[in-house]
ZAKOL-619642 format. One record per residue: x, y, z of N, C-alpha, C, O in turn; residue in one letter; residue number from 1. Coordinates in steps of 0.02 Angstrom, whole numbers, padded with zeros to 5 digits, always signed. Last residue first. Layout:
! ZAKOL-619642
+--------+--------+--------+--------+--------+--------+--------+--------+--------+--------+--------+--------+------+-----+
:    n.u :    n.v :    n.w :   ca.u :   ca.v :   ca.w :    c.u :    c.v :    c.w :    o.u :    o.v :    o.w : type : seq :
+--------+--------+--------+--------+--------+--------+--------+--------+--------+--------+--------+--------+------+-----+
:      X :      Y :      Z :      X :      Y :      Z :      X :      Y :      Z :      X :      Y :      Z :    A : NUM :
...
+--------+--------+--------+--------+--------+--------+--------+--------+--------+--------+--------+--------+------+-----+
***
This chain:
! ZAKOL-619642
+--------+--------+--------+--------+--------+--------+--------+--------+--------+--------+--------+--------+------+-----+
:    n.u :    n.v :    n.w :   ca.u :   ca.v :   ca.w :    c.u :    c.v :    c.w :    o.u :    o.v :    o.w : type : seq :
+--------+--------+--------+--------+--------+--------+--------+--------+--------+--------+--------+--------+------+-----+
: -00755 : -02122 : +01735 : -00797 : -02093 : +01765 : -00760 : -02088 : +01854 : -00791 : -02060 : +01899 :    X : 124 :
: -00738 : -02160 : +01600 : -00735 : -02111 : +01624 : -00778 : -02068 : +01666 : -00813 : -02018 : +01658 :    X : 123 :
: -00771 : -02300 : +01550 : -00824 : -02241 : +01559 : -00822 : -02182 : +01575 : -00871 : -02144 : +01574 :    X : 122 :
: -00648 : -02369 : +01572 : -00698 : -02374 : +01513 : -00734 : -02310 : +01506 : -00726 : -02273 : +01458 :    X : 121 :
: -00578 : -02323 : +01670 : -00509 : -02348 : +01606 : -00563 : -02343 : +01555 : -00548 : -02320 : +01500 :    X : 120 :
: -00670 : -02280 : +01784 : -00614 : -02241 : +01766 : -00590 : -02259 : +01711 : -00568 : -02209 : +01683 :    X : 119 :
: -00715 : -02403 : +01783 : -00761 : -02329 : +01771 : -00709 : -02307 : +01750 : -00696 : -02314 : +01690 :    X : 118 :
: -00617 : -02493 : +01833 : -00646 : -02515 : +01778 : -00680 : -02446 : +01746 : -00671 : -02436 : +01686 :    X : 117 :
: -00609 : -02436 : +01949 : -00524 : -02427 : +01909 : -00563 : -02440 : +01833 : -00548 : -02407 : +01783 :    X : 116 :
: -00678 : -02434 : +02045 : -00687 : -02376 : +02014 : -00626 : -02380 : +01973 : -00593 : -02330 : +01962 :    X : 115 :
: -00790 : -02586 : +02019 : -00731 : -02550 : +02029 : -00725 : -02491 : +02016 : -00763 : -02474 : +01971 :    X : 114 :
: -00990 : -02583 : +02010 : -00921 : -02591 : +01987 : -00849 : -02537 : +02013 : -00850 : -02476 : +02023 :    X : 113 :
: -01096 : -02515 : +02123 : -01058 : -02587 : +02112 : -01002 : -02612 : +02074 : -00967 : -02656 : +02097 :    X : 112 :
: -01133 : -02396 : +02053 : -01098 : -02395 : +02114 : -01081 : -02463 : +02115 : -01021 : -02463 : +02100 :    X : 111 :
: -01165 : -02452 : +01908 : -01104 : -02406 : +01936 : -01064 : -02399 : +02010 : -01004 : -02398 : +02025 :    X : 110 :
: -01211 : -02599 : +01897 : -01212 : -02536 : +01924 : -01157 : -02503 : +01928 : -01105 : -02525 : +01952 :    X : 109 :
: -01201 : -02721 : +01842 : -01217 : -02721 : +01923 : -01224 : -02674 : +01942 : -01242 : -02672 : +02001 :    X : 108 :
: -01132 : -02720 : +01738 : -01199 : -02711 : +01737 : -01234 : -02736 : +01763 : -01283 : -02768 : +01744 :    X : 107 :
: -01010 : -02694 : +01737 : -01036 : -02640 : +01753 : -01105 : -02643 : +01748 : -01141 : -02593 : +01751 :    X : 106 :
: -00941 : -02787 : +01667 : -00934 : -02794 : +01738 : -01000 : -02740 : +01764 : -01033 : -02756 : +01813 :    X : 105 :
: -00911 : -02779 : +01529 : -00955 : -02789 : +01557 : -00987 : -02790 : +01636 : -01046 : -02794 : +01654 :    X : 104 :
: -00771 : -02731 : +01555 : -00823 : -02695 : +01536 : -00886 : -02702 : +01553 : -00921 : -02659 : +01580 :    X : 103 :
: -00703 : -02858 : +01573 : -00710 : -02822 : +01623 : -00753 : -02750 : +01616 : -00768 : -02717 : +01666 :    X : 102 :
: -00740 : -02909 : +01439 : -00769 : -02962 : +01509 : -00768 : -02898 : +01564 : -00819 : -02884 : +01595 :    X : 101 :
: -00658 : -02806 : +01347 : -00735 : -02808 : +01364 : -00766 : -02859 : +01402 : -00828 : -02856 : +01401 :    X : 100 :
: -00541 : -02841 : +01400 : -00558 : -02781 : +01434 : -00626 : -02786 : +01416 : -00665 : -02772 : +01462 :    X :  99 :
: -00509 : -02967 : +01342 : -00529 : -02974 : +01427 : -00550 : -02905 : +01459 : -00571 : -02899 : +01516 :    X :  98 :
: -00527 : -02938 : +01220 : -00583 : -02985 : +01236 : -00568 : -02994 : +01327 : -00608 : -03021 : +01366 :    X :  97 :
: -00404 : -02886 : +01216 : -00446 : -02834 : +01206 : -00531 : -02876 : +01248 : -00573 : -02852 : +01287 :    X :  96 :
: -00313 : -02993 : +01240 : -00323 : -02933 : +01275 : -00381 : -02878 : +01285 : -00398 : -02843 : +01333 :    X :  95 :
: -00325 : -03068 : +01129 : -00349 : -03101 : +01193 : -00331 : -03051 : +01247 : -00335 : -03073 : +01305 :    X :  94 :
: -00319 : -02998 : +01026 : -00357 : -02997 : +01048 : -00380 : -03036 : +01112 : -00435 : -03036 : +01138 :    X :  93 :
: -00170 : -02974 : +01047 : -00206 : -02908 : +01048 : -00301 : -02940 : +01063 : -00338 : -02911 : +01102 :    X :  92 :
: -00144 : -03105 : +01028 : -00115 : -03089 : +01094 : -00184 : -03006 : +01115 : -00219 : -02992 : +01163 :    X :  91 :
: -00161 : -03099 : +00893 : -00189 : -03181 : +00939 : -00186 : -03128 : +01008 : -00240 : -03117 : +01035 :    X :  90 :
: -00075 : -03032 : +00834 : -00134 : -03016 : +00850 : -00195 : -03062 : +00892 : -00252 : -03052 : +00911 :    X :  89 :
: +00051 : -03101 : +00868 : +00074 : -03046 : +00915 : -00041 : -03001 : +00897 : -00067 : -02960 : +00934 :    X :  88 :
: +00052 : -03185 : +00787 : +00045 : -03217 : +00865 : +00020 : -03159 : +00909 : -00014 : -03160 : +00960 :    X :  87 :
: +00042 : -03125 : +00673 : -00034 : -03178 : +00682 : -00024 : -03181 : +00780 : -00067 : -03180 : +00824 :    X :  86 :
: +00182 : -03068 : +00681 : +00125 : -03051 : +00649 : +00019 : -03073 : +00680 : -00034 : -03045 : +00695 :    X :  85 :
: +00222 : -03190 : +00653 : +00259 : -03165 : +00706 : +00181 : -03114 : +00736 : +00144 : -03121 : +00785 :    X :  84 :
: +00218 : -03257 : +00541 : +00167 : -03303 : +00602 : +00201 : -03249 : +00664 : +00203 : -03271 : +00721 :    X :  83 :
: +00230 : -03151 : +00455 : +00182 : -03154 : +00452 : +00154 : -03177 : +00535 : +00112 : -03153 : +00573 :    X :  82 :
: +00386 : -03139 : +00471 : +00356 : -03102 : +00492 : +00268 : -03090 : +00498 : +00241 : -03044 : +00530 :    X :  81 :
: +00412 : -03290 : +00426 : +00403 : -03281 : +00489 : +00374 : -03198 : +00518 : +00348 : -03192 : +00573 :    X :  80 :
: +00376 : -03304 : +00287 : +00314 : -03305 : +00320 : +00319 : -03298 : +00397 : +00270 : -03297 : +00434 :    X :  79 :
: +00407 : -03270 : +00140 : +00437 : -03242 : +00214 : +00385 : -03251 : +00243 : +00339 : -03212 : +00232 :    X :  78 :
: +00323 : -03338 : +00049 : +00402 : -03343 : +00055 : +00450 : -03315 : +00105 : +00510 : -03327 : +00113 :    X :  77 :
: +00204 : -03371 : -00037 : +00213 : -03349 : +00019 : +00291 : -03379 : +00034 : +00307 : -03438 : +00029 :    X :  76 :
: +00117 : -03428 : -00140 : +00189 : -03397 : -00141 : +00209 : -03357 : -00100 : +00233 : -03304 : -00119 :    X :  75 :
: -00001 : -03498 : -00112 : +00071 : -03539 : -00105 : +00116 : -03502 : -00132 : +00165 : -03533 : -00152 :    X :  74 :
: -00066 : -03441 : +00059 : -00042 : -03429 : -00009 : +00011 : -03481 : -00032 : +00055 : -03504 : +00005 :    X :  73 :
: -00097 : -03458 : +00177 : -00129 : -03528 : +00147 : -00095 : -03509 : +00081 : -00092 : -03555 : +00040 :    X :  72 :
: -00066 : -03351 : +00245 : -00035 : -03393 : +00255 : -00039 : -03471 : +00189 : +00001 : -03513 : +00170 :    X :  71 :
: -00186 : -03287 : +00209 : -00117 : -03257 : +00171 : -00074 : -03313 : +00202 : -00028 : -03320 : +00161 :    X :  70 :
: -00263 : -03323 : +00320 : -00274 : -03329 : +00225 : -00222 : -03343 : +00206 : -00203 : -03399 : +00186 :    X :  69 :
: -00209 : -03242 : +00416 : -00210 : -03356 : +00412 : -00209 : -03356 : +00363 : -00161 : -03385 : +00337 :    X :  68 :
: -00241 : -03111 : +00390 : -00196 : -03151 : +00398 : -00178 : -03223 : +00400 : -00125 : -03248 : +00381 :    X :  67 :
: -00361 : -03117 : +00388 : -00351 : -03116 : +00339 : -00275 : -03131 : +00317 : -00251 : -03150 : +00263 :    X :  66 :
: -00403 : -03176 : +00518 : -00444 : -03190 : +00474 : -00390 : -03186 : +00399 : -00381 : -03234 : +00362 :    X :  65 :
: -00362 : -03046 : +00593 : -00301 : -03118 : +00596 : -00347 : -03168 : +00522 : -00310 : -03192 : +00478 :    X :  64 :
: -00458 : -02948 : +00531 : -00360 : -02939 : +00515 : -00337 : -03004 : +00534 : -00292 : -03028 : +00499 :    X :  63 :
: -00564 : -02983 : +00604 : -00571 : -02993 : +00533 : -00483 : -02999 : +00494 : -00460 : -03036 : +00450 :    X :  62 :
: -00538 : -02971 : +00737 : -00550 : -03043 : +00707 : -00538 : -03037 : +00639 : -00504 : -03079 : +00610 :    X :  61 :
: -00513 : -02850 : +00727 : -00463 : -02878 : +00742 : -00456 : -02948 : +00709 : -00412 : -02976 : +00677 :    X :  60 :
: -00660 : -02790 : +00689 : -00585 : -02792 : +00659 : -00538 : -02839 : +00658 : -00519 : -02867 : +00607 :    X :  59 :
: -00735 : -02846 : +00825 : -00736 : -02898 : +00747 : -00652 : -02884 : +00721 : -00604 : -02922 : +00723 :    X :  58 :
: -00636 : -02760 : +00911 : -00650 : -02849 : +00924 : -00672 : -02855 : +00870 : -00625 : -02876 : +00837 :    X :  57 :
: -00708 : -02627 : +00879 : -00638 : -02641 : +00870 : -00613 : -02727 : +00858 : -00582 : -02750 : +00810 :    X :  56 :
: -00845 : -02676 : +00892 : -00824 : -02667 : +00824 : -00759 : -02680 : +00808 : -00738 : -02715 : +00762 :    X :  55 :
: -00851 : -02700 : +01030 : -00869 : -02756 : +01002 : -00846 : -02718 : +00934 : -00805 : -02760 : +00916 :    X :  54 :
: -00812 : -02582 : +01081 : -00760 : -02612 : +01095 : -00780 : -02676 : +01051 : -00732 : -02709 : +01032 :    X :  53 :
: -00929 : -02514 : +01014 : -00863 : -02480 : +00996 : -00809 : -02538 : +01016 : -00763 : -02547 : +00976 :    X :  52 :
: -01025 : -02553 : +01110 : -01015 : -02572 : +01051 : -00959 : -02537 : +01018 : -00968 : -02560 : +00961 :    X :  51 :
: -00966 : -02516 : +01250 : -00994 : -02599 : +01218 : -00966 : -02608 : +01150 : -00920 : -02642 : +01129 :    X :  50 :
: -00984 : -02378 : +01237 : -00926 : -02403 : +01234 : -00922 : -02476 : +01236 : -00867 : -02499 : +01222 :    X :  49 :
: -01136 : -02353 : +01199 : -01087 : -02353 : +01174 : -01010 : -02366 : +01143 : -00984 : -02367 : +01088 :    X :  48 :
: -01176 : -02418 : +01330 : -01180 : -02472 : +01267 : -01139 : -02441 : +01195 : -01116 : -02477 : +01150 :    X :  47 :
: -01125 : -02319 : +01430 : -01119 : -02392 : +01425 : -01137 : -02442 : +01360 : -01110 : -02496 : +01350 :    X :  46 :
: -01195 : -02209 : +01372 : -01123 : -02211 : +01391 : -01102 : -02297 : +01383 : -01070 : -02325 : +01338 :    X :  45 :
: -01314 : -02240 : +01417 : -01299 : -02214 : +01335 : -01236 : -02228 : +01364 : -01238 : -02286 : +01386 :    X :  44 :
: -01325 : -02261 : +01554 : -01357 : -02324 : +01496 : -01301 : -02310 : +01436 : -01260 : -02350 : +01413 :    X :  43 :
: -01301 : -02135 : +01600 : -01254 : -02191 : +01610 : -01259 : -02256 : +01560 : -01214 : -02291 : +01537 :    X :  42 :
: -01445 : -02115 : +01543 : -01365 : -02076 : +01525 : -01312 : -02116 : +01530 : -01277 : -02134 : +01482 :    X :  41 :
: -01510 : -02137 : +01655 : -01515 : -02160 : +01572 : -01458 : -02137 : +01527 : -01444 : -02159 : +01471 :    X :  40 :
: -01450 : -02107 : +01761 : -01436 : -02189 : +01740 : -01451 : -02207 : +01657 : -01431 : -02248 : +01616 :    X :  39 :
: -01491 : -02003 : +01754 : -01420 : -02002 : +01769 : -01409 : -02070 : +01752 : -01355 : -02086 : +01729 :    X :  38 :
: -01631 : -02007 : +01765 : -01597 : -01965 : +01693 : -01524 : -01989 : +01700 : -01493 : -01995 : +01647 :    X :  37 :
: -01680 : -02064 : +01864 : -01696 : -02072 : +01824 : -01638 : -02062 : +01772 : -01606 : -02107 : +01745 :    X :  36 :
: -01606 : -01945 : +01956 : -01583 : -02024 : +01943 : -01597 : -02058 : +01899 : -01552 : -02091 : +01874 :    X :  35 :
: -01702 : -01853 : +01944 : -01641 : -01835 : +01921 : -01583 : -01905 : +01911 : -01535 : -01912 : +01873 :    X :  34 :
: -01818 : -01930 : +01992 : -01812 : -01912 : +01928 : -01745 : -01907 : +01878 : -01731 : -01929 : +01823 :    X :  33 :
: -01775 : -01932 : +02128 : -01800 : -01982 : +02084 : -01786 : -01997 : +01994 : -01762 : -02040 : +01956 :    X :  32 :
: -01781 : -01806 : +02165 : -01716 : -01853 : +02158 : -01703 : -01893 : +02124 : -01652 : -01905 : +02092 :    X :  31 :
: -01890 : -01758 : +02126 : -01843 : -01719 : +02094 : -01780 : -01765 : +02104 : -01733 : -01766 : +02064 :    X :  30 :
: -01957 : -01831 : +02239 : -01987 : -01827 : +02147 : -01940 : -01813 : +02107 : -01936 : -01843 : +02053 :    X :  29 :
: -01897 : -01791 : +02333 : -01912 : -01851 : +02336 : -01921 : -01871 : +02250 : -01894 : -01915 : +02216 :    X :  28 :
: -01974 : -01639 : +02319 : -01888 : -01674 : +02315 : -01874 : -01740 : +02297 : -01839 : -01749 : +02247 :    X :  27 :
: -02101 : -01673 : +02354 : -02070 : -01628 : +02289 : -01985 : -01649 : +02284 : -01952 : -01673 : +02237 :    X :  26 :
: -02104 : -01721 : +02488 : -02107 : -01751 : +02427 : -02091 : -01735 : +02373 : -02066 : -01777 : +02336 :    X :  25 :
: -02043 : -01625 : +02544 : -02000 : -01681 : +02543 : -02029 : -01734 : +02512 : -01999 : -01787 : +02504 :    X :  24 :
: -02167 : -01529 : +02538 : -02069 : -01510 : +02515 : -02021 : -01571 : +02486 : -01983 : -01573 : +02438 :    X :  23 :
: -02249 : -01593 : +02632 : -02257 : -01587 : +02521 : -02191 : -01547 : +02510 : -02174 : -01542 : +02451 :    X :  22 :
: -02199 : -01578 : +02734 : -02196 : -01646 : +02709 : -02213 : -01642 : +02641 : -02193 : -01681 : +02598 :    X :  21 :
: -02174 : -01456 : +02770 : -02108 : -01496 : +02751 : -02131 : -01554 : +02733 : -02087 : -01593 : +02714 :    X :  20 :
: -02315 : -01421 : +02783 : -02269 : -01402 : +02749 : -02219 : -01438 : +02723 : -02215 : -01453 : +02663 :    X :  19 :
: -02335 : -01492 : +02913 : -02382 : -01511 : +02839 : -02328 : -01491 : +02781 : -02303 : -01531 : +02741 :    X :  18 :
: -02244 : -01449 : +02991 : -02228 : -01507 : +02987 : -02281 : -01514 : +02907 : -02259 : -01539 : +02855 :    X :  17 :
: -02316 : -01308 : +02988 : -02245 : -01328 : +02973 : -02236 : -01402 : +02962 : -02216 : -01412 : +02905 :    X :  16 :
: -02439 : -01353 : +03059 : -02443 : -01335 : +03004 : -02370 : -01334 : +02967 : -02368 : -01361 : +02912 :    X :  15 :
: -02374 : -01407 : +03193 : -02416 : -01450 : +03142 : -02417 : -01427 : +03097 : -02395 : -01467 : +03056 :    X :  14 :
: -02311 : -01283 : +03240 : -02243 : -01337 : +03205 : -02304 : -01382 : +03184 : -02281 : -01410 : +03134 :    X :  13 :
: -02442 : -01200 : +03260 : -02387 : -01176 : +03215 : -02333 : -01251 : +03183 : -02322 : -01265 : +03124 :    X :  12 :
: -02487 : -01261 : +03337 : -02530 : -01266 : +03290 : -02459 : -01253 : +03222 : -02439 : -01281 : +03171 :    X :  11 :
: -02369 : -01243 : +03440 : -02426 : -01307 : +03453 : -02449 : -01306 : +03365 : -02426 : -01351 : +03330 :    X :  10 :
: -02397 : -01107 : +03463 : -02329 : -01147 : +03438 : -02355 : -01214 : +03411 : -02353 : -01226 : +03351 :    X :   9 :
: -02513 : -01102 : +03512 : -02516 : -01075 : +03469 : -02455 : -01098 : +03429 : -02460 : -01107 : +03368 :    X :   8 :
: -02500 : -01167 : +03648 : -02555 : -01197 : +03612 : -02527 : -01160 : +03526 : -02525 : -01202 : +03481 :    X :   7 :
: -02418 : -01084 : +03696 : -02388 : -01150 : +03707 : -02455 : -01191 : +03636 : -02444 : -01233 : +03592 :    X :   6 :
: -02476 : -00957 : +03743 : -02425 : -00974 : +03679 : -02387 : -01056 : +03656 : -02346 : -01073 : +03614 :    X :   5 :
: -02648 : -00974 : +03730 : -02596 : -00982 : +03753 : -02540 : -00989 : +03703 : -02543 : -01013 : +03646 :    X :   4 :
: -02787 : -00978 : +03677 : -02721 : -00943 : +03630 : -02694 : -00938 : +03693 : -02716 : -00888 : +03723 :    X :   3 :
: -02861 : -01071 : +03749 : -02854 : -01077 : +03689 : -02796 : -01049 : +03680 : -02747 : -01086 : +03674 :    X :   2 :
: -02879 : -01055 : +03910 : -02811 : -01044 : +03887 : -02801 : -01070 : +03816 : -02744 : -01091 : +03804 :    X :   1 :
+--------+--------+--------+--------+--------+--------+--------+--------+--------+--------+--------+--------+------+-----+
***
């Protein structure tokens, strides 16, 4: 009873099973890969908006910077719109310096950071 149909099914789902297993490595490869690319991407995205938020942050530093100066003038004669001025960029950057702490957050992963943080930085 070689070619019985029970024997012949038999040969048939082994050779199928061979099959699906170089399928599901080929995939396996293709997931891999495609992750590969999705994180290197995610990379670019991410140090982008790093450094864009670290440039805006010098600016800022550099404007109260030049503001204090202008304080040190000795013909300086309305100076409350200046210290009004200085408080109200004191404030911008102790804002801006907590959205890049929470920027950083993300480099635990995407799937590991908040989706409110993706969403406000990375759009995502």
């Amino acid at each position: 009873m070689n070619g019985s149909p029970s024997n012949v099914r038999m040969r048939e789902e082994s050779y199928d099973y061979h099959s699906h297993s170089l399928k599901f490595e080929a995939d396996i490869d293709d997931v891999v890969e495609a992750l590969r690319k999705s994180q290197e991407l995610e990379c670019k995205v991410v140090e982008e908006r790093l450094r864009a938020q670290q440039i805006y942050l010098q600016n800022l530093y550099d404007q109260f910077n030049r503001e204090m100066a202008e304080l040190e003038c000795p013909n300086l004669t309305h100076s409350e719109p200046l210290f009004r001025a200085i408080r109200e960029r004191k404030e911008q950057i102790r804002q801006e310096s907590a959205k890049y702490e929470d920027m950083k957050k993300v480099a635990s992963g995407f799937s590991r950071t908040s989706k409110d943080i993706l969403k406000e930085f990375f759009n995502n």
